[in-house]
PDB file of N, CA, C and O in Angstrom:
ATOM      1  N   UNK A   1       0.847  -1.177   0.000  1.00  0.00           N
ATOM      2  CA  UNK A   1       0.000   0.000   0.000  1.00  0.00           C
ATOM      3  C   UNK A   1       0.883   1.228   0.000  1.00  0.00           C
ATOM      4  O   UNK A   1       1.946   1.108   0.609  1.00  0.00           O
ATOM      5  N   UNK A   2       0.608   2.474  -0.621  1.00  0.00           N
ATOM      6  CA  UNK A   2       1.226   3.363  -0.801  1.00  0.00           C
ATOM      7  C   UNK A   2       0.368   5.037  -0.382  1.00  0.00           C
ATOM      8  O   UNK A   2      -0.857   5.109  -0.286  1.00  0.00           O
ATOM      9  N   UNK A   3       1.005   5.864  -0.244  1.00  0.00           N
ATOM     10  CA  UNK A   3       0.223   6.973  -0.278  1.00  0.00           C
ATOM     11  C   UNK A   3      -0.574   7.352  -1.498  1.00  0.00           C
ATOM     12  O   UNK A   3      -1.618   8.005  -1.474  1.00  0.00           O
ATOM     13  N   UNK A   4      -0.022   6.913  -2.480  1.00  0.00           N
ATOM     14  CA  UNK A   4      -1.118   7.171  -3.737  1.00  0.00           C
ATOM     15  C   UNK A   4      -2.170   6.610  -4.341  1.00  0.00           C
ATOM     16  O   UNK A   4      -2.902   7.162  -5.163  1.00  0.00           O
ATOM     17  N   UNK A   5      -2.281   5.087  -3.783  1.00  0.00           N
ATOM     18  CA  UNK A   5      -2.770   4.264  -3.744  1.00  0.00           C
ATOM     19  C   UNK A   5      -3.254   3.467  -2.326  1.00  0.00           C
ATOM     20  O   UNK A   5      -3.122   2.249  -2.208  1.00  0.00           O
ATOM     21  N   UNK A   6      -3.857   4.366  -1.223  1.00  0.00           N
ATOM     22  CA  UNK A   6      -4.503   3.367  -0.244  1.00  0.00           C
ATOM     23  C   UNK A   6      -5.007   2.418  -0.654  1.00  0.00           C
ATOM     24  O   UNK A   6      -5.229   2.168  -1.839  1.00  0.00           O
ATOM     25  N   UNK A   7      -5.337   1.548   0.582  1.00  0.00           N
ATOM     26  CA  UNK A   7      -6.346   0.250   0.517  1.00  0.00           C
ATOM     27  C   UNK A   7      -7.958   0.687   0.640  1.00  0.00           C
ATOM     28  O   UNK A   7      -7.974   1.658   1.396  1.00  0.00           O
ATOM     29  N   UNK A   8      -8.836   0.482   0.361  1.00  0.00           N
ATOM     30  CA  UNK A   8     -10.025   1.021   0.201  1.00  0.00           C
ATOM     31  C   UNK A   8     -10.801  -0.307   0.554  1.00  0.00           C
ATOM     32  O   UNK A   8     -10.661  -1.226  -0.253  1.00  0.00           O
ATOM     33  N   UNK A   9     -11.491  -0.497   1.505  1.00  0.00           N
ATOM     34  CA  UNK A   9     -12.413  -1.537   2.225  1.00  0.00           C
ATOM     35  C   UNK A   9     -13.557  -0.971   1.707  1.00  0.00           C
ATOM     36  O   UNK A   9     -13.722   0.247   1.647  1.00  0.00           O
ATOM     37  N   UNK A  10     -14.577  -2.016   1.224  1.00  0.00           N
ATOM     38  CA  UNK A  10     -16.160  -1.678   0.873  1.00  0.00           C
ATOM     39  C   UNK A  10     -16.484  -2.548   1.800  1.00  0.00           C
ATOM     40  O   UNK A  10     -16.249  -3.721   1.508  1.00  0.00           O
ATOM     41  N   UNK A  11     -17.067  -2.286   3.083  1.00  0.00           N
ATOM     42  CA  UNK A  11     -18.227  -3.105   3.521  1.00  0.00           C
ATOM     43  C   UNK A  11     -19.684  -3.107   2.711  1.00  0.00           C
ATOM     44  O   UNK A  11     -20.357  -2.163   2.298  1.00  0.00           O
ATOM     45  N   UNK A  12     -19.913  -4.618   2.646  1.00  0.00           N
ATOM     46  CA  UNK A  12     -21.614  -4.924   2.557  1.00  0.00           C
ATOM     47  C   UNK A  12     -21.968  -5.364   3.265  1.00  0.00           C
ATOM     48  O   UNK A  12     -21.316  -6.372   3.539  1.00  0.00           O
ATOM     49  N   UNK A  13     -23.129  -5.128   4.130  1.00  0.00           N
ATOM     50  CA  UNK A  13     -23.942  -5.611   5.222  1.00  0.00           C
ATOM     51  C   UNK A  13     -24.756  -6.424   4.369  1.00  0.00           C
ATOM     52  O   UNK A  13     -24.809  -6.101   3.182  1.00  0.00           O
ATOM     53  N   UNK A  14     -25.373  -7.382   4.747  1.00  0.00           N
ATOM     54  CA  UNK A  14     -26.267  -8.246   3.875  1.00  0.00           C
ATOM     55  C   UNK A  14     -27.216  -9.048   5.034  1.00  0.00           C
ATOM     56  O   UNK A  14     -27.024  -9.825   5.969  1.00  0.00           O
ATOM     57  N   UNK A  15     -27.962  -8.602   4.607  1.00  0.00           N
ATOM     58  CA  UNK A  15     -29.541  -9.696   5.495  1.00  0.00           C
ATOM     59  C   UNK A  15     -30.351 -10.451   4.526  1.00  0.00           C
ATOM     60  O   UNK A  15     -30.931  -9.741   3.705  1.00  0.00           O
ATOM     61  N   UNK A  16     -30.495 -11.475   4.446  1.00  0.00           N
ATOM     62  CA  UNK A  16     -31.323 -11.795   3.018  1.00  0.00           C
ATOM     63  C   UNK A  16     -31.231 -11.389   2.024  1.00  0.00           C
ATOM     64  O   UNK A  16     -32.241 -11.207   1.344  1.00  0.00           O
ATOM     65  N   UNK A  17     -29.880 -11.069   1.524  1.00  0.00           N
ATOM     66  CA  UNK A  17     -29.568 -10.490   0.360  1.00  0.00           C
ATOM     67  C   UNK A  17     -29.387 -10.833  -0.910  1.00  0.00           C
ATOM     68  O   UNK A  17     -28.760 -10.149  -1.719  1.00  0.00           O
ATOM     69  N   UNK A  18     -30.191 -12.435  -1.264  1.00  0.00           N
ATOM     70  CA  UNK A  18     -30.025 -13.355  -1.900  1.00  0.00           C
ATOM     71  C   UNK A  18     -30.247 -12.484  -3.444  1.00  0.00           C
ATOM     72  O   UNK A  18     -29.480 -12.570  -4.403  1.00  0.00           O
ATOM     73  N   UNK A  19     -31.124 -11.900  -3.398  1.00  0.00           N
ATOM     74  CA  UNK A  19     -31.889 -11.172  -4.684  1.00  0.00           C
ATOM     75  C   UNK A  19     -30.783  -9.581  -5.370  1.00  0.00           C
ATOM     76  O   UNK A  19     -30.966  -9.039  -6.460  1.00  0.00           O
ATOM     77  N   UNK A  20     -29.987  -9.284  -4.594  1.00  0.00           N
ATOM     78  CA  UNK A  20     -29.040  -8.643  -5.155  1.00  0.00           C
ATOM     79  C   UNK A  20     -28.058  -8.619  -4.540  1.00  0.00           C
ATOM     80  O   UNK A  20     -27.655  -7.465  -4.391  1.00  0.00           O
ATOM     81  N   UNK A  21     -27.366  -9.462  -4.029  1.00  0.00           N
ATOM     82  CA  UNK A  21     -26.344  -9.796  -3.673  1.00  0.00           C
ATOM     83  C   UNK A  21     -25.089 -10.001  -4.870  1.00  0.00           C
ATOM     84  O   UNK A  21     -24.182  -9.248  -5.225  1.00  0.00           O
ATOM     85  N   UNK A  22     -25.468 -11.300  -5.278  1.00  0.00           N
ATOM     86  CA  UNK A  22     -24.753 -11.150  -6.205  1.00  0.00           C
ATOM     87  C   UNK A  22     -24.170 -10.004  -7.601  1.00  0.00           C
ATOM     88  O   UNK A  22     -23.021  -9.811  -8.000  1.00  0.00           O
ATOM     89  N   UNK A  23     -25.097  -9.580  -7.938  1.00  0.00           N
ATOM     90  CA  UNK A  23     -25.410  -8.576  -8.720  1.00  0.00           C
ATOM     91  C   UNK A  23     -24.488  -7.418  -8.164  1.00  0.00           C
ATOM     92  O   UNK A  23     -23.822  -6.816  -9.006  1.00  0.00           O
ATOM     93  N   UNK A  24     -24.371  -7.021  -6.780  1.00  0.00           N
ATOM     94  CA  UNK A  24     -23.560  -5.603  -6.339  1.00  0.00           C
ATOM     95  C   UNK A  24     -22.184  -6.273  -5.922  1.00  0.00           C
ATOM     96  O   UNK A  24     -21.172  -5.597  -5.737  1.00  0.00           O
ATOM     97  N   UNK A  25     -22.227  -7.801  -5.773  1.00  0.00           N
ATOM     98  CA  UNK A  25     -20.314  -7.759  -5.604  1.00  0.00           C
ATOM     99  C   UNK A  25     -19.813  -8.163  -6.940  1.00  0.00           C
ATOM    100  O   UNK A  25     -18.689  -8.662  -7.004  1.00  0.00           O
ATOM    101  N   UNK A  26     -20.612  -7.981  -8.152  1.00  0.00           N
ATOM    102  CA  UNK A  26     -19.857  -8.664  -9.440  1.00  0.00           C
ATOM    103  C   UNK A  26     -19.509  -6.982  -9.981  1.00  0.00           C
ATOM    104  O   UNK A  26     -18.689  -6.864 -10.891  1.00  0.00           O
ATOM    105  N   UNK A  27     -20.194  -5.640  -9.358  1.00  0.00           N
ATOM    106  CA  UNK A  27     -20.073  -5.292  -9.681  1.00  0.00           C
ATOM    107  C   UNK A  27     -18.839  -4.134  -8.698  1.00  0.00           C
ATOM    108  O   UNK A  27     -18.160  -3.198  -9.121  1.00  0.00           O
ATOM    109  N   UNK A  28     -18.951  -4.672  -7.388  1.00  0.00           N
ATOM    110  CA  UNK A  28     -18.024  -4.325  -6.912  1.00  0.00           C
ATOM    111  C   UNK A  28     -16.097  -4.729  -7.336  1.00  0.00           C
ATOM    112  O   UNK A  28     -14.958  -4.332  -7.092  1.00  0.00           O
ATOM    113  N   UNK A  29     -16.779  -5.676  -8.033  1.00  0.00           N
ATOM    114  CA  UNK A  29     -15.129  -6.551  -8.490  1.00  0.00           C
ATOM    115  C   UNK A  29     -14.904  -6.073  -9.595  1.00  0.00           C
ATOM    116  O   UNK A  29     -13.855  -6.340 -10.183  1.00  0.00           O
ATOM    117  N   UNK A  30     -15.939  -5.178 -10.171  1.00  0.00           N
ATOM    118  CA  UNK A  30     -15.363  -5.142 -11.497  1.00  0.00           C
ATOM    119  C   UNK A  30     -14.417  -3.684 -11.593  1.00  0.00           C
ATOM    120  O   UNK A  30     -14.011  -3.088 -12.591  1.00  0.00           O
ATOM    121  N   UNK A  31     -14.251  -3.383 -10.162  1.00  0.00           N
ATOM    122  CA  UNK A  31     -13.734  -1.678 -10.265  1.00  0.00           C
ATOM    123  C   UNK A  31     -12.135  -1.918 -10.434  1.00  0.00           C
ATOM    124  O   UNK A  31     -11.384  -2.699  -9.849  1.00  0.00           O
ATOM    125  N   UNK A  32     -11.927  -1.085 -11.314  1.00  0.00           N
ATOM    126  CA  UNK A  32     -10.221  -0.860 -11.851  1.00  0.00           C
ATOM    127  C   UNK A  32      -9.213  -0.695 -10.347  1.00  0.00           C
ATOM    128  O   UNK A  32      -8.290  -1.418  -9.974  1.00  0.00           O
ATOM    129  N   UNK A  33      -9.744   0.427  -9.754  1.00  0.00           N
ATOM    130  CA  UNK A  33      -9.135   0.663  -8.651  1.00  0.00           C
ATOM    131  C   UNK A  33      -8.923  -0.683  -7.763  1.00  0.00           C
ATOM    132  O   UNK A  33      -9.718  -1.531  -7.355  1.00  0.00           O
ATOM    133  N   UNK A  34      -7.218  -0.489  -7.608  1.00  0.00           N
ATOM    134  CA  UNK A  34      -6.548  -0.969  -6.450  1.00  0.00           C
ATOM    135  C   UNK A  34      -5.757  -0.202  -5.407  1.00  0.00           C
ATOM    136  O   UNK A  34      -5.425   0.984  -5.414  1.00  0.00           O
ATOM    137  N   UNK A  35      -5.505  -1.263  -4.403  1.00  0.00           N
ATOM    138  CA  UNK A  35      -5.786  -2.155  -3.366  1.00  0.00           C
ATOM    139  C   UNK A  35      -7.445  -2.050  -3.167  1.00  0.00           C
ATOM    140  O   UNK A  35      -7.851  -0.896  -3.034  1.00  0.00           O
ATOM    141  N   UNK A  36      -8.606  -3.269  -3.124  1.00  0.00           N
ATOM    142  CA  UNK A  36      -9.353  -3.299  -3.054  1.00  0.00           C
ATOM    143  C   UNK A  36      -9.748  -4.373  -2.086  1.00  0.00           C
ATOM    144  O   UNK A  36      -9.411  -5.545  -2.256  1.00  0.00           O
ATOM    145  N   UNK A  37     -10.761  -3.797  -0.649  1.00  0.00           N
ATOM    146  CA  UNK A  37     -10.656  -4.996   0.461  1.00  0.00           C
ATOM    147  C   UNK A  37     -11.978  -5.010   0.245  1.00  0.00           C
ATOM    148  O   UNK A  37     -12.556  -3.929   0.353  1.00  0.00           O
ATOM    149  N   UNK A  38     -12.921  -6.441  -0.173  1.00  0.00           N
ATOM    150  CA  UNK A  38     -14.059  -6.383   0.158  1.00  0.00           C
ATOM    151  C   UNK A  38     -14.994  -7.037   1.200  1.00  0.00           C
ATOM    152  O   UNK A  38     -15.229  -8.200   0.870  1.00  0.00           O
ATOM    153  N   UNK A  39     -15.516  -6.728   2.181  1.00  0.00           N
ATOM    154  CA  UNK A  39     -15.928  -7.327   2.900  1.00  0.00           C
ATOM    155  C   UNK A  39     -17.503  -7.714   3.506  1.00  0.00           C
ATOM    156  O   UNK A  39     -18.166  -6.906   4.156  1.00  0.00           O
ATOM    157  N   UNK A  40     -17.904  -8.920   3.210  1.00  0.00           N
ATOM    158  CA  UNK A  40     -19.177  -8.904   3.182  1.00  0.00           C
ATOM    159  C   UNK A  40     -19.530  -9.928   4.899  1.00  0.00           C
ATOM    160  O   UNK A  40     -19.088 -11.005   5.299  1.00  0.00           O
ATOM    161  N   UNK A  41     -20.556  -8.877   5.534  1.00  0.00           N
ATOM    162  CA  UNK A  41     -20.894  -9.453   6.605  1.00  0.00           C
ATOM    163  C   UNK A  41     -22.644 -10.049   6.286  1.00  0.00           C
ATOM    164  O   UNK A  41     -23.723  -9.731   5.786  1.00  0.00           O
ATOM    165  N   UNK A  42     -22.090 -10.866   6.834  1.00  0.00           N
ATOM    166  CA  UNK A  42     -23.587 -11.976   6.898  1.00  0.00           C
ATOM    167  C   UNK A  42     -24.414 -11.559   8.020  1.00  0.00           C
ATOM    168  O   UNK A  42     -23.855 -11.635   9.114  1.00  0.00           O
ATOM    169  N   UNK A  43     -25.877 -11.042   8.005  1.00  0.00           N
ATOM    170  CA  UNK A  43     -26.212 -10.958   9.439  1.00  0.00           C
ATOM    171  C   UNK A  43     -27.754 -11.620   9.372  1.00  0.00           C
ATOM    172  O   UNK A  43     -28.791 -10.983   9.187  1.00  0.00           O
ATOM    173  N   UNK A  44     -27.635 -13.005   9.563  1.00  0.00           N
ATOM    174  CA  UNK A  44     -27.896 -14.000  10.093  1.00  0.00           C
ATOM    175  C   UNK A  44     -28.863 -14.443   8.836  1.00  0.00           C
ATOM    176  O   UNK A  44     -29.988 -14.865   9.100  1.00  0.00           O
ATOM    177  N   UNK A  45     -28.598 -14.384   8.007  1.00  0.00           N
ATOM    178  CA  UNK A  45     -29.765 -14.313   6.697  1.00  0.00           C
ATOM    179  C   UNK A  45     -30.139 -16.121   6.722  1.00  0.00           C
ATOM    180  O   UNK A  45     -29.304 -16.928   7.131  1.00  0.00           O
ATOM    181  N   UNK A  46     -31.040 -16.394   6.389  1.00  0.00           N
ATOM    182  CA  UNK A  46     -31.963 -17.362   6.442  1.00  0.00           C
ATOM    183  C   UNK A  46     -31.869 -17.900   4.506  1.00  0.00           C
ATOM    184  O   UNK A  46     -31.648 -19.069   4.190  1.00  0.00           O
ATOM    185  N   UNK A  47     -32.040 -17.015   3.688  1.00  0.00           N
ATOM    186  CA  UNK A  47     -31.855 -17.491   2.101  1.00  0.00           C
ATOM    187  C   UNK A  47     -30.468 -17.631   1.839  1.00  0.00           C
ATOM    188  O   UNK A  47     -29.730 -17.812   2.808  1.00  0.00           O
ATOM    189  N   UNK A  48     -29.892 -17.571   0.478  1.00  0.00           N
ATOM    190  CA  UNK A  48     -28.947 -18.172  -0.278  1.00  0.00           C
ATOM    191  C   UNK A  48     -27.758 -17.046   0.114  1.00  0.00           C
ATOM    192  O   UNK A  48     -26.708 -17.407  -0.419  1.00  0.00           O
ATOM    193  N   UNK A  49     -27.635 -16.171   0.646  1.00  0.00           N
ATOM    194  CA  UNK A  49     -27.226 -15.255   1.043  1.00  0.00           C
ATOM    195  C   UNK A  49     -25.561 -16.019   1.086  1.00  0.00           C
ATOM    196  O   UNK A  49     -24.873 -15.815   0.085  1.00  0.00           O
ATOM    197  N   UNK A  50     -25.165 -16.569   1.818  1.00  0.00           N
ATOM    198  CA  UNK A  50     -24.064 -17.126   2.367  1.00  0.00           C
ATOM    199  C   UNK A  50     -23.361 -18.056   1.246  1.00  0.00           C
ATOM    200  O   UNK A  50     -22.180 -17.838   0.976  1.00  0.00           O
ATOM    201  N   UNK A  51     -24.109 -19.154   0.547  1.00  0.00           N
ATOM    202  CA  UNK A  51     -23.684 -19.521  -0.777  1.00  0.00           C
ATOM    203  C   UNK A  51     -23.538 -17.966  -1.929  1.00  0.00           C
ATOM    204  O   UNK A  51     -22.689 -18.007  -2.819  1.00  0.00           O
ATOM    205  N   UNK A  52     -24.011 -17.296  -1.845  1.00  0.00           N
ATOM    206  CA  UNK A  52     -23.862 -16.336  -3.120  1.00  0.00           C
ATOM    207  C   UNK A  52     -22.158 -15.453  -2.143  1.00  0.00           C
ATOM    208  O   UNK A  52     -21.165 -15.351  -2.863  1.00  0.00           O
ATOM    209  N   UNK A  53     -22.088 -15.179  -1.359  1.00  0.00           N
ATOM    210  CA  UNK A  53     -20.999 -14.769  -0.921  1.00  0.00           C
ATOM    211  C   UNK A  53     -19.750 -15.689  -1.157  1.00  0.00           C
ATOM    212  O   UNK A  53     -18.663 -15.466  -1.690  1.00  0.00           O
ATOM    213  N   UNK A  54     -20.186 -16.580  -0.686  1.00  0.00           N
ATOM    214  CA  UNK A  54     -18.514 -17.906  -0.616  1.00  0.00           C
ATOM    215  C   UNK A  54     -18.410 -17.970  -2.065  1.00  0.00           C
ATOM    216  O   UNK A  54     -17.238 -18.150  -2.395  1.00  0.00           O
ATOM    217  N   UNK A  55     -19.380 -17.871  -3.258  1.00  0.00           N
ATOM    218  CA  UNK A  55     -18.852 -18.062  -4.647  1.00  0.00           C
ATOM    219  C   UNK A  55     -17.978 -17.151  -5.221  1.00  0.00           C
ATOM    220  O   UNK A  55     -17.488 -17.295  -6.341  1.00  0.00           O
ATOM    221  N   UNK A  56     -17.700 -15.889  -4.217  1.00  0.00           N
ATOM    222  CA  UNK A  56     -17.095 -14.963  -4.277  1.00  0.00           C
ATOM    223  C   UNK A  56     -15.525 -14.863  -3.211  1.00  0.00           C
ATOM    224  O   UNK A  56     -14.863 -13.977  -2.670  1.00  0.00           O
ATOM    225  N   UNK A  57     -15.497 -16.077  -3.323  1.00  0.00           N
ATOM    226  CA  UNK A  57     -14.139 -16.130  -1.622  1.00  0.00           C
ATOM    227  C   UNK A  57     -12.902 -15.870  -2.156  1.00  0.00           C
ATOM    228  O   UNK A  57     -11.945 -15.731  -1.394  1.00  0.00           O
ATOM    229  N   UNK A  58     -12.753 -15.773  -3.484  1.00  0.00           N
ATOM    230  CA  UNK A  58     -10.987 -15.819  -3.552  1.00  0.00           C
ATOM    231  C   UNK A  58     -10.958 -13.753  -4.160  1.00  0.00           C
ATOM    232  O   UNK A  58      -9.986 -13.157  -4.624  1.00  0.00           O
ATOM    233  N   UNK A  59     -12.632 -13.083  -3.854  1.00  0.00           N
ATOM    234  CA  UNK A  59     -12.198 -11.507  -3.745  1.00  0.00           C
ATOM    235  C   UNK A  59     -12.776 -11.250  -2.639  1.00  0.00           C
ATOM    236  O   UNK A  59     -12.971 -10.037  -2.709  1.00  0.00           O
ATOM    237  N   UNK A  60     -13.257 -11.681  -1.463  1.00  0.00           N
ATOM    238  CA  UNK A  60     -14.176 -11.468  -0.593  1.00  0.00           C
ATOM    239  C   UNK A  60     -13.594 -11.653   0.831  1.00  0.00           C
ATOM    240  O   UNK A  60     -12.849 -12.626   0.955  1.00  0.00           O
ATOM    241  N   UNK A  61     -13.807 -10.884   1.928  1.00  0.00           N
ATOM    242  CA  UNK A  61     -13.700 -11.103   3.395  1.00  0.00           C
ATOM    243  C   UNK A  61     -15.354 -11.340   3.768  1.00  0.00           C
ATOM    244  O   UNK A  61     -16.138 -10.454   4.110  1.00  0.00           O
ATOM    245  N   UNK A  62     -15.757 -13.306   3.545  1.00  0.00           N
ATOM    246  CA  UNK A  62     -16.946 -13.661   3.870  1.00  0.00           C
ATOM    247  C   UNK A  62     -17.293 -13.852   5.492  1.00  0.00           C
ATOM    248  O   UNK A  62     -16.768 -14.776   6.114  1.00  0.00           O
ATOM    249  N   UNK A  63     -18.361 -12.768   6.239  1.00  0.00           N
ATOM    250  CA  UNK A  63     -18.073 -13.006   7.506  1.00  0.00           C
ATOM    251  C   UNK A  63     -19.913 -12.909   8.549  1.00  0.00           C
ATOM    252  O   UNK A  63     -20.762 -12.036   8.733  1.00  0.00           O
ATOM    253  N   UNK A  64     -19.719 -14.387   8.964  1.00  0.00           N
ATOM    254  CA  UNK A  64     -21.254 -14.822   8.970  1.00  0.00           C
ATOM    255  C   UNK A  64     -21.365 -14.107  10.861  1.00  0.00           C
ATOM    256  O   UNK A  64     -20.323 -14.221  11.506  1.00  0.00           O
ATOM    257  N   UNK A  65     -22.389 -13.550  11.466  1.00  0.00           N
ATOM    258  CA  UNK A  65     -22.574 -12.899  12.580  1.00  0.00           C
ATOM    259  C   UNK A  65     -24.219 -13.176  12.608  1.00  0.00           C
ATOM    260  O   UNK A  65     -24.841 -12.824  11.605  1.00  0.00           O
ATOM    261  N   UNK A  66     -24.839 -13.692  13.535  1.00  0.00           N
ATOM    262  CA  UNK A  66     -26.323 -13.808  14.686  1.00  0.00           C
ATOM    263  C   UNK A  66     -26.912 -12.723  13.919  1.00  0.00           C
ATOM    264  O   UNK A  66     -26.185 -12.014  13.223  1.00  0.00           O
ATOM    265  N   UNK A  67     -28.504 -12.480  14.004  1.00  0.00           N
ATOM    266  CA  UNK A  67     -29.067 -10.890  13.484  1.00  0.00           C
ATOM    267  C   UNK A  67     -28.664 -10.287  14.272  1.00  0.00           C
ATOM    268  O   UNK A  67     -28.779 -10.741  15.411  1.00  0.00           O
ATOM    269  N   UNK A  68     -28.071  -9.124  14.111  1.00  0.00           N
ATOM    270  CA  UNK A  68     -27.753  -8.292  14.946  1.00  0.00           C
ATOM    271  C   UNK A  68     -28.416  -6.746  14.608  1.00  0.00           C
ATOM    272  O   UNK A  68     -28.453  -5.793  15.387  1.00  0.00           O
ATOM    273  N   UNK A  69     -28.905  -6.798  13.260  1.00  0.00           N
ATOM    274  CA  UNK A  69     -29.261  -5.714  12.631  1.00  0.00           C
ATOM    275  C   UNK A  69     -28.050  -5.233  11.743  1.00  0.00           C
ATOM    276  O   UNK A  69     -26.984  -5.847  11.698  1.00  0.00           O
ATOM    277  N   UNK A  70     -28.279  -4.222  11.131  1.00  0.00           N
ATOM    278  CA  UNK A  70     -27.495  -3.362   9.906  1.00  0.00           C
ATOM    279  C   UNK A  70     -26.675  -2.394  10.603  1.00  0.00           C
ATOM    280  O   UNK A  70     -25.729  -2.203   9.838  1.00  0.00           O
ATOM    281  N   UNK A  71     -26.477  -1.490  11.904  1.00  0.00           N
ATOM    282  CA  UNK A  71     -25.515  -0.721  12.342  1.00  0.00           C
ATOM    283  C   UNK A  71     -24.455  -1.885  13.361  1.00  0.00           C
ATOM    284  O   UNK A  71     -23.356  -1.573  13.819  1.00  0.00           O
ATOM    285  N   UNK A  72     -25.174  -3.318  13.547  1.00  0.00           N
ATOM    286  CA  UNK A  72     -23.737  -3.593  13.974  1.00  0.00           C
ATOM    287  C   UNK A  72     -22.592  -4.845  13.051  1.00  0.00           C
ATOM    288  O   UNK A  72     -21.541  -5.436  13.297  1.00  0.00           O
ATOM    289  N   UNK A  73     -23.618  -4.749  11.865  1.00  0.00           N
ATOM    290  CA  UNK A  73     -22.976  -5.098  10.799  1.00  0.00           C
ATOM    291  C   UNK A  73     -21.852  -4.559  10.408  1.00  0.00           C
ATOM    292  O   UNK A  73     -20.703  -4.985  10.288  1.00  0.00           O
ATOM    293  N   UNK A  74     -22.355  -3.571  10.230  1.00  0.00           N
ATOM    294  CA  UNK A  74     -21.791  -2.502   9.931  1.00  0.00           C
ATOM    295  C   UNK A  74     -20.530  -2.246  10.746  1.00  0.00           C
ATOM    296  O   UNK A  74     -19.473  -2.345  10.124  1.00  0.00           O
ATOM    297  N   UNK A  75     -20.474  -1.951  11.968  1.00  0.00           N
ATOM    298  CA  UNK A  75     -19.464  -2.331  13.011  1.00  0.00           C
ATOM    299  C   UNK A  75     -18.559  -2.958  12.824  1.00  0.00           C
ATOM    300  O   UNK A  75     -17.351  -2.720  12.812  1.00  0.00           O
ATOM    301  N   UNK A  76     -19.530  -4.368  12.566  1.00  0.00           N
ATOM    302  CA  UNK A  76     -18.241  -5.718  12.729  1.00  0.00           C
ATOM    303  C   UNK A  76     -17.279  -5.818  11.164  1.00  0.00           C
ATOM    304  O   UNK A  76     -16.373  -6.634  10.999  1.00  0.00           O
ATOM    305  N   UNK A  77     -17.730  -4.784  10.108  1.00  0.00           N
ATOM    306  CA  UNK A  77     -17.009  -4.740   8.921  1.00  0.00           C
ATOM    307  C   UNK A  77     -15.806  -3.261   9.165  1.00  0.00           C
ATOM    308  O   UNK A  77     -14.760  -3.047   8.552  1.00  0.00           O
ATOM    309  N   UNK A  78     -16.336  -2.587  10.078  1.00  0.00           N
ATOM    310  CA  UNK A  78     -15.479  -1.744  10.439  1.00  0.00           C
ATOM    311  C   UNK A  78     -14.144  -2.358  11.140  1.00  0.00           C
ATOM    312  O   UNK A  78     -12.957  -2.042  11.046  1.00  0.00           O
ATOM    313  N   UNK A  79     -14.819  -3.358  11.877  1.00  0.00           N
ATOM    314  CA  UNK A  79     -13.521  -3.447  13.161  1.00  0.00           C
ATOM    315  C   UNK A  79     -12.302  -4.630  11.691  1.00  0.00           C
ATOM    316  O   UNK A  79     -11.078  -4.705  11.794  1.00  0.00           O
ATOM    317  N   UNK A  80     -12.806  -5.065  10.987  1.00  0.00           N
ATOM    318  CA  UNK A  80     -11.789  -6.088  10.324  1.00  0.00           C
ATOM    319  C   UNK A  80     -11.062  -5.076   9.306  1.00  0.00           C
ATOM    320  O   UNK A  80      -9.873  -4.971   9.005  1.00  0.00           O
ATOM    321  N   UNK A  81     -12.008  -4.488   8.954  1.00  0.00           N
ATOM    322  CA  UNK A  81     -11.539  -3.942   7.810  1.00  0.00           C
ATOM    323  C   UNK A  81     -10.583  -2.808   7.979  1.00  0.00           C
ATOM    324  O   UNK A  81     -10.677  -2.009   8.911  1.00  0.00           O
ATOM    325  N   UNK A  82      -9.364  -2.737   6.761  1.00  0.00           N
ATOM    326  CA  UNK A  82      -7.781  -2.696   7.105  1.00  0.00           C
ATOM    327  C   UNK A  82      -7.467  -1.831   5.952  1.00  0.00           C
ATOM    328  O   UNK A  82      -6.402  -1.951   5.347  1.00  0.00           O
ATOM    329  N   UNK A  83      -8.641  -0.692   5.531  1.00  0.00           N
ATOM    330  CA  UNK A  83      -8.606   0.088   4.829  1.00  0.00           C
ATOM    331  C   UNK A  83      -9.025   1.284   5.221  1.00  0.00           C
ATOM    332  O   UNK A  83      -9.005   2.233   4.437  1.00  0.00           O
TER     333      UNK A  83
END
């Protein structure tokens, strides 16, 4: 990492996010810009949510958490994330 080039973390919070999930990290991957950290928190989703993330594991920080709601999702993508 450099000064001209930080690392840039995108958290996604995701609750049942089966229906555009995929769709916003194909399009999160498709950005030119690097160092790129992406990190998707699971919060406790019940649909396909968790398979549509892991198909994404070799660009993804996949990270499964209880419902906790969307601000401590949010949180728990803050505290990992290294951007």
């Amino acid at each position: 990492m450099s000064f001209n080039n930080p690392l840039i973390s995108v958290i996604v919070p995701a609750y049942n996010a089966e229906e555009y999930l995929e769709e916003a990290l194909q399009s999160i991957s498709k950005q030119n810009y690097e160092p790129l950290e992406i990190i998707v928190i699971d919060d406790g989703s019940t649909d396909k949510t968790a398979s549509i993330a892991k198909g994404f594991s070799d660009k993804i920080n996949y990270i499964y958490q209880e419902n906790s709601g969307p601000a401590a999702a949010r949180n728990t993508g803050i505290k990992i994330a290294q951007g």
